[in-house]
N, C-alpha and C positions, 0 to 999 in steps of 0.2 A: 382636507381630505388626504392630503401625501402625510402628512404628521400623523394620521390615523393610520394608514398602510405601514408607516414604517414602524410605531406601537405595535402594532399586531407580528413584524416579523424581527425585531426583538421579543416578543413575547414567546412568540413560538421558539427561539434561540433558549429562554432559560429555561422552558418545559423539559427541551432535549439534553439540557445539561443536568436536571434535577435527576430525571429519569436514567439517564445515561449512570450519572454516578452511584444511583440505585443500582443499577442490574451490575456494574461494575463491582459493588460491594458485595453482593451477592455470589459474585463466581469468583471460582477458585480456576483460573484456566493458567496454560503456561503459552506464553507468549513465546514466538517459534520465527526462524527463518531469518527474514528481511524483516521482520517489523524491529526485531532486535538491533537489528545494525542500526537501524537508525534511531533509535532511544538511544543506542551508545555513543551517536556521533555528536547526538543533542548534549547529552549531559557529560562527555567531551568540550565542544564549546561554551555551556555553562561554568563546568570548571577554570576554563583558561579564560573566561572575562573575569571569573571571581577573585583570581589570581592576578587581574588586571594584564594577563597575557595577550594582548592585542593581535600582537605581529603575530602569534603561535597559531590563534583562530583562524588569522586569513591565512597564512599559510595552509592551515590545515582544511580549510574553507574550497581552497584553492587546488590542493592534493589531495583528492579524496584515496580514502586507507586503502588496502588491499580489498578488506571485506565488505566495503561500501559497494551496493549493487549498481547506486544511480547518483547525480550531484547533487550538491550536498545543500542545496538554497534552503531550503524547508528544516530540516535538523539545526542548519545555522540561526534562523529566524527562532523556532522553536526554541532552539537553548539561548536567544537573547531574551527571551519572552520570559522562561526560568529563571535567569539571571535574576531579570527587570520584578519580576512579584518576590525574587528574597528568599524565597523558600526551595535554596537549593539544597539543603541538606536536611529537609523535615518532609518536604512535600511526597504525598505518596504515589508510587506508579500511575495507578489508575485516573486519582485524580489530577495527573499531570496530563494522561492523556485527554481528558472529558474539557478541561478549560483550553486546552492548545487547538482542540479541534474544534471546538465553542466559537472561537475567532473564526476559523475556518469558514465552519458551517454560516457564520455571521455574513461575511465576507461572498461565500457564494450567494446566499438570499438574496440582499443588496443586489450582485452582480444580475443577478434570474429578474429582478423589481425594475432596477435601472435599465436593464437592455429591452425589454419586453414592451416598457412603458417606452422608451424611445423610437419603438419600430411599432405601437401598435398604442396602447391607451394604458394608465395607469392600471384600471378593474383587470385587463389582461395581466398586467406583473405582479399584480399583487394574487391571483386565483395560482397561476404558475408558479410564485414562491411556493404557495402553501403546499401545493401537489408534490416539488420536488420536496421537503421535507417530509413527506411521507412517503418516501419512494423507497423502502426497504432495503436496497443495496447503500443507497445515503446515509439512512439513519443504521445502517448495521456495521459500517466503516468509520462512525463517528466514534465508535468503541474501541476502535485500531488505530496504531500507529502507521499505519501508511501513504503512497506517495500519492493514488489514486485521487482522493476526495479533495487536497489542497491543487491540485493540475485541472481540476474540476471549476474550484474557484475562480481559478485565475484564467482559465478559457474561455469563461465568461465575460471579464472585463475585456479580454482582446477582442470579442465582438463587441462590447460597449463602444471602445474608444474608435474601433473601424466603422462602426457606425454613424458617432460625432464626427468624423473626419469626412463625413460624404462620401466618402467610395476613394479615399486619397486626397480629397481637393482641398481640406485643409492642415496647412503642414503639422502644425503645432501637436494634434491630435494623432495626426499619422506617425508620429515620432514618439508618442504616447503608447501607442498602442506597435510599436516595433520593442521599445524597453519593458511590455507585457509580455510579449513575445517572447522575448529572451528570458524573461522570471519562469514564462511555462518550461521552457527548453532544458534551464537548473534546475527544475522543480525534476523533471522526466526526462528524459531525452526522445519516448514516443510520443512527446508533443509536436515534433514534427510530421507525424501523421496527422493529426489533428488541425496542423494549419493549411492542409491541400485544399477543403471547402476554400477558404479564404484568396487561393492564389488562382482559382477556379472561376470563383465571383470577379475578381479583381481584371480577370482576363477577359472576359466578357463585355463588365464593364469598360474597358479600354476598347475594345471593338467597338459595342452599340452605343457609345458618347465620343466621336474621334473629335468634339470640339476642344475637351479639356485634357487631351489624348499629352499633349506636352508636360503638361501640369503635374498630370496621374504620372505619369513617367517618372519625372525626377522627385518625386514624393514616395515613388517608389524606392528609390535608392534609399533615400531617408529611413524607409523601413525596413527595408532588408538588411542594408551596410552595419549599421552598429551591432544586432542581434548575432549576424552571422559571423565578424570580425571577434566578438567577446565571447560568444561558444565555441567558437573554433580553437579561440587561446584555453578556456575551462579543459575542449576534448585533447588536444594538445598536451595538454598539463595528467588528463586520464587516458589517455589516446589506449594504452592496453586492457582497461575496464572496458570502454566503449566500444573497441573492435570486438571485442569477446561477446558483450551483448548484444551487438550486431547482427555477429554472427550466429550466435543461440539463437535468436529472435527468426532468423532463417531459415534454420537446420534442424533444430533440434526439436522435438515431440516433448516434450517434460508433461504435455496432458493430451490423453488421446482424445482427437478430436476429429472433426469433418472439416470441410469449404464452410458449411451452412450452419458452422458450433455458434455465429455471435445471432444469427437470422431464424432458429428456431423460435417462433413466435412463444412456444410455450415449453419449458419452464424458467427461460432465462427471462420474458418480459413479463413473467410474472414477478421474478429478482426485479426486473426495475420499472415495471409500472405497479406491481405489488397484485395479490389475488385478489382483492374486492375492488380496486380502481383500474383492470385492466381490461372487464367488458366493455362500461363504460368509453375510457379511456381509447380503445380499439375502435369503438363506432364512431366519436367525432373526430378519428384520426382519418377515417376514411371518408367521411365529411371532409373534410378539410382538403381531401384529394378531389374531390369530385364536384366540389361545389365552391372552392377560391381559387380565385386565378389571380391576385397580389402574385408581384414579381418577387414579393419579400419572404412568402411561403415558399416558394420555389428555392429561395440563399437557404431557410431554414431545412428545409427537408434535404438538400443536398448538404448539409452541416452534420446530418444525422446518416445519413447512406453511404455516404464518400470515406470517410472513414471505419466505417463498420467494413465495409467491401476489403478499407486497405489494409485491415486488421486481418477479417477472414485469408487472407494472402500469405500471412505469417503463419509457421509452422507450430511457434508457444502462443498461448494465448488461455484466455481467462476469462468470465465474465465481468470482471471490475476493471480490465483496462476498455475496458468501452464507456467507462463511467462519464468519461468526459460530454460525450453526445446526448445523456440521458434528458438532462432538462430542455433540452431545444423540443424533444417531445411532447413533452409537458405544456411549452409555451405553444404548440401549436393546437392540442389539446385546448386550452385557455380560450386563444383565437378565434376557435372551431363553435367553442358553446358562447359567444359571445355576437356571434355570426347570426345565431338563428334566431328569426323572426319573434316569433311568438314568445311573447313574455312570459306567458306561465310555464311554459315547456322548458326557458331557458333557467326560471327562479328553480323550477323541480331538479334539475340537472346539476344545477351549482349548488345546491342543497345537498346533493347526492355525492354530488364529486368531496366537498370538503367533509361530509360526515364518513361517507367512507373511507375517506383516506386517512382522517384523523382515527377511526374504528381502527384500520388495521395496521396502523402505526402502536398505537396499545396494546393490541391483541399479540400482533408479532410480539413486542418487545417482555410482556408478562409469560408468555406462553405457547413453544409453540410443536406440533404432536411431531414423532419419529416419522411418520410417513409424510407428514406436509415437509418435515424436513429432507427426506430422499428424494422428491417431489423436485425440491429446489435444486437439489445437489448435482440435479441428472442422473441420475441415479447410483452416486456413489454412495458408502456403508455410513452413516449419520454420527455412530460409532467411532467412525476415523477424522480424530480430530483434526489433521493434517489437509485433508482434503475438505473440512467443512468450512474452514475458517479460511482455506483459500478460495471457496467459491462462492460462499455468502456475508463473509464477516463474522460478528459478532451480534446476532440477530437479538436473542433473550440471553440469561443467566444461563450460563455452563459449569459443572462441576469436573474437573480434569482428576480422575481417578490416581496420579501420579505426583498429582500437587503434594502428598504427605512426604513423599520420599524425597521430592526437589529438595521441600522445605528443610528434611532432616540434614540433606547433603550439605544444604547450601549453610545451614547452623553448625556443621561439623566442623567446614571448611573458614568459615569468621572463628572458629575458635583457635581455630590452627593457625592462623594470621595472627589474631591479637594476643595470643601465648607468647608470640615471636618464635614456635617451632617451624615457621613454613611463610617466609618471603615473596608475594604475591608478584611477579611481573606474568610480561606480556608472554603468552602462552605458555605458562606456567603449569599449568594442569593439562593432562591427554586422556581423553573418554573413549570410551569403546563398548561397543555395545553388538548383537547379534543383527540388530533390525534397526533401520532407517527411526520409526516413532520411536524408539527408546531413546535416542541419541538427542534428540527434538527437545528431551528434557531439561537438560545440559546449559540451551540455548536461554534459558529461564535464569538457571544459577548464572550464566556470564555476565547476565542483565545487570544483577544485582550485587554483585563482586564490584561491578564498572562502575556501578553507583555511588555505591560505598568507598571503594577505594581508590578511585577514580585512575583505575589502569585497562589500557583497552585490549580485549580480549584474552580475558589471564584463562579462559575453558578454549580449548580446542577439539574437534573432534573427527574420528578416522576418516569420516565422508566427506568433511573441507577437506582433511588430509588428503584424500583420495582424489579429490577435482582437480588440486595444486599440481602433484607430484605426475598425476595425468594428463595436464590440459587438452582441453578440446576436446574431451570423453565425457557424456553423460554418465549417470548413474548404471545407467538400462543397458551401454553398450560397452562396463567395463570387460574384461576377461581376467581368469584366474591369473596367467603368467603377468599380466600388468601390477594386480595386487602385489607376488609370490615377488618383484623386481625390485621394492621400496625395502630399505632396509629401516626397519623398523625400531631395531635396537637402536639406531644413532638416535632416533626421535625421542625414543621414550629415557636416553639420560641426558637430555635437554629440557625434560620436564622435572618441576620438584615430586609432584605426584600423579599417578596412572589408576586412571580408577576404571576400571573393566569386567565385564558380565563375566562370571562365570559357568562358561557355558561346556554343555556336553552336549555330544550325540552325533546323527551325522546329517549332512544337509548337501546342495546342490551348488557344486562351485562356480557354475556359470549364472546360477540366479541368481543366489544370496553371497554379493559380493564383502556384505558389514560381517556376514558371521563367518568367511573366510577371512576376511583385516584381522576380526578380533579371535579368530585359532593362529595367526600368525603372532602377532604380538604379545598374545599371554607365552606362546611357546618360546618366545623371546626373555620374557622375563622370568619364565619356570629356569632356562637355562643360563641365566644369571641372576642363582636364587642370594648372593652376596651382598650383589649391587641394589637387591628391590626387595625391599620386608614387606610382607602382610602386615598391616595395621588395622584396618579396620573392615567392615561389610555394611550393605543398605539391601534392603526388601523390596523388590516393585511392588505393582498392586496384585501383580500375577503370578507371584514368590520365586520370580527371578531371582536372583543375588548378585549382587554389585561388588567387585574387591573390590579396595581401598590399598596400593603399593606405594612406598615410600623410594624414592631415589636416594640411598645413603648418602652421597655424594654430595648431593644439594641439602640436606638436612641440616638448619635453622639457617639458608642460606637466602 
């Protein structure tokens, strides 16, 4: 019977890879943000094992870049994974992402089958795999590069292994599940949100069992001492990355939001219990409150609230970093319809739960309307690719109205390298653009320069310029005189080339802080018309115009 369970969640693993590489083949999107730093930090590390640079990886393993948001565990693993299949100079994006997160996705199921079946019965792990593979937010991150869905995986097996260890009382296990601990912590560092259930439970249990009250004690050391001693040296080593994110994580609004943004039951738990499995889904959750009283519903349910609460508490926030709690849902769901008497009520119900899930795991992923998509967004524009892709993933096929013009930039800019007229390093090119999604483009060509050439970050652009030369300033709260203070020409003849909008007209200097950067820096290069040739131009989709400036100076440099 387990050899059948686990058939079935490999099975489901290559559906989602067949599919995933389909709808990935289909769209033309540009990959934007943080998903990009960490493709670049991946095929970074691939580079420097291909090179047989060992000592360069862990170094660089160990010191994450400037532009690196979080640690670096997952890009590192991920670009040994690249390395390990060969195909690092053939393998295509997409497909790179669809097999790395294939593991992933592998990796969580397992961990949702294994823990579920140890606190409860095999039919419970095996109904809760399937559910969390059609959870919409899971299977629409399986399309992205991000940190979410691997910190997912692996907060799974921390509850496996605390679970095998009896509540601490066996070390071997406890010491197991403290070096999980620490993988979640490099994977994220808002994993230690995620582990307050666990030191919550743990404190309890040392109250109501003071037999093995010694035991638990110094098993505790065992768990805490390593994890905290080895992230400490990692934050040590990023100490100014991680105060900064800290800090942001506290301060800053980057999405406006409520107290009650993760606790809207609808349209975010429609994001992660999905729209046809969350009436369902919602009645045997409330079953489950009302009619078990297992001490183990209660670790589970406070695994799913305790953390949504301590997330609601933070100022940024998202619905994919709560991704980590989503399946403990699920399993109690599972639990819930497993619970109830009557056998045909409970066949009709498990019938229901896996066809509808598997229903709208297809339907999502083929197709899915503008307003079901506003629906999910909260009501952001379905249009703004920025905001869609940070609040649901990568649901179905996207077409990115912009992809033509990346495309051309980024074939302009290989031609200019392999000519030997233009010398690729590290921030080598400066973009400028009027608006925030214009610059987002940019983020696409850096991808694949880094790929290719394997130099990190040869595109830079005004709005990293702007956070740098700012620090501790959002977007939202820069000011003109902050901009008007960067001298702009030092940067732009530290670049081989400047490629920037050219824009007219007149606009609001305390709003549009990018189309203020970019009147200061073209006004910079109109007046050292010497130093910076026009060479070339590019078309947006919206018949913007892009120059193309050469720095004499760096030319064939």
């Amino acid at each position: 019977m387990k050899r059948y369970n686990l058939f079935i969640i490999f099975l489901i693993v290559i559906i989602h890879l067949f599919l995933n590489v389909w709808i990935l083949n289909k769209s033309d999107i540009i990959r934007i943000g943080d998903e990009t730093h960490y493709l670049q930090n991946s095929f970074e590390f691939a580079h420097l094992l291909n090179i047989q640079d060992v000592h360069g990886a862990f170094v660089r393993f160990s010191n994450p870049a400037s532009n690196a948001s979080h640690q670096n565990l997952f890009p590192f693993l991920s670009g040994t994974f690249l390395y390990a299949i060969n195909f690092f100079h053939t393998i295509n994006i997409h497909m790179y992402i669809c097999l790395s997160n294939s593991l992933v996705l592998l990796v969580l199921l397992l961990g949702v089958y294994f823990f579920a079946s140890l606190v409860f019965n095999s039919r419970v792990g095996l109904l809760a795999a399937i559910l969390v593979s059609c959870s919409p937010i899971i299977f629409s991150y399986e399309r992205m590069f991000m940190l979410d869905l691997p910190l997912t995986a692996m907060y799974l097996w921390v509850w496996f292994a605390y679970s095998k260890s009896h509540y601490f009382k066996k070390a071997h296990w406890t010491f197991v599940a403290g070096m999980l601990t620490l993988a979640c912590f490099l994977i994220k560092e808002v994993a230690g949100i995620f582990m307050l259930p666990l030191l919550c439970v743990h404190v309890c249990v040392i109250i109501l069992d003071p037999m093995h009250k010694k035991l638990r004690v110094r098993n505790t050391v065992l768990f805490y001492f390593p994890w905290i001693v080895l992230a400490g040296i990692f934050i040590y080593c990023s100490k100014d990355i991680f105060l900064h994110l800290l800090w942001a994580a506290m301060t800053e609004e980057w999405v406006s939001r409520s107290f009650f943004y993760y606790m809207q039951w609808c349209p975010f738990f429609t994001l992660y219990l999905g729209p046809l499995l969350m009436c369902i889904s919602t009645g045997l959750l409330i079953y489950s409150v009302y009619h078990s009283r297992k001490k183990i519903n209660v670790m589970l349910w406070g695994a799913f609230v305790i953390p949504v609460v301590a997330l609601a508490l933070l100022k940024n926030g998202l619905p994919r970093y709560a991704m980590p709690v989503i399946p403990f849902l699920f399993i109690i769901t599972a639990e819930a319809l497993f619970n109830i008497t009557r056998k045909k009520m409970r066949r009709v119900l498990y019938c229901l739960l896996v066809g509808l899930g598997l229903a709208q795991f297809f339907l999502l992923s083929l197709s899915i309307p503008d307003h079901v998509l506003a629906y999910l967004c909260n009501g952001h524009d379905p249009k703004d690719k920025h905001a869609v892709l940070l609040h649901h993933g990568l649901l179905s096929a996207k077409k990115d109205p912009e992809m033509a013009c990346a495309v051309e930039v980024n074939n302009y800019l290989k031609r200019e390298i392999d000519t030997g007229k233009m010398q690729l390093s590290h921030r080598g090119i400066l973009v400028s653009t009027n608006d925030h999604e214009a610059q987002l483009m940019f983020d696409w060509i850096n991808l694949q320069l880094c790929k290719e050439y394997h130099v990190v970050s040869p595109v830079y652009r005004t709005g990293a310029l702007l956070m740098e030369a700012i620090p501790g300033m959002p977007h939202a709260k820069m000011a003109s005189q902050n901009a008007a203070s960067i001298d702009w020409l030092s940067y732009a003849r530290t670049s081989h080339l400047i490629i920037i909008e050219d824009a007219t007209g007149t606009f609001d200097r305390q709003r549009n802080i990018f189309a203020y950067s970019n009147m200061l820096l073209k006004n910079s290069l109109l007046e050292n018309e010497k130093l910076f040739k026009r060479k070339h131009s590019f078309s947006l989709s919206d018949k913007r115009k892009l120059i193309v400036y050469e720095n004499s100076a760096k030319k064939g440099m």
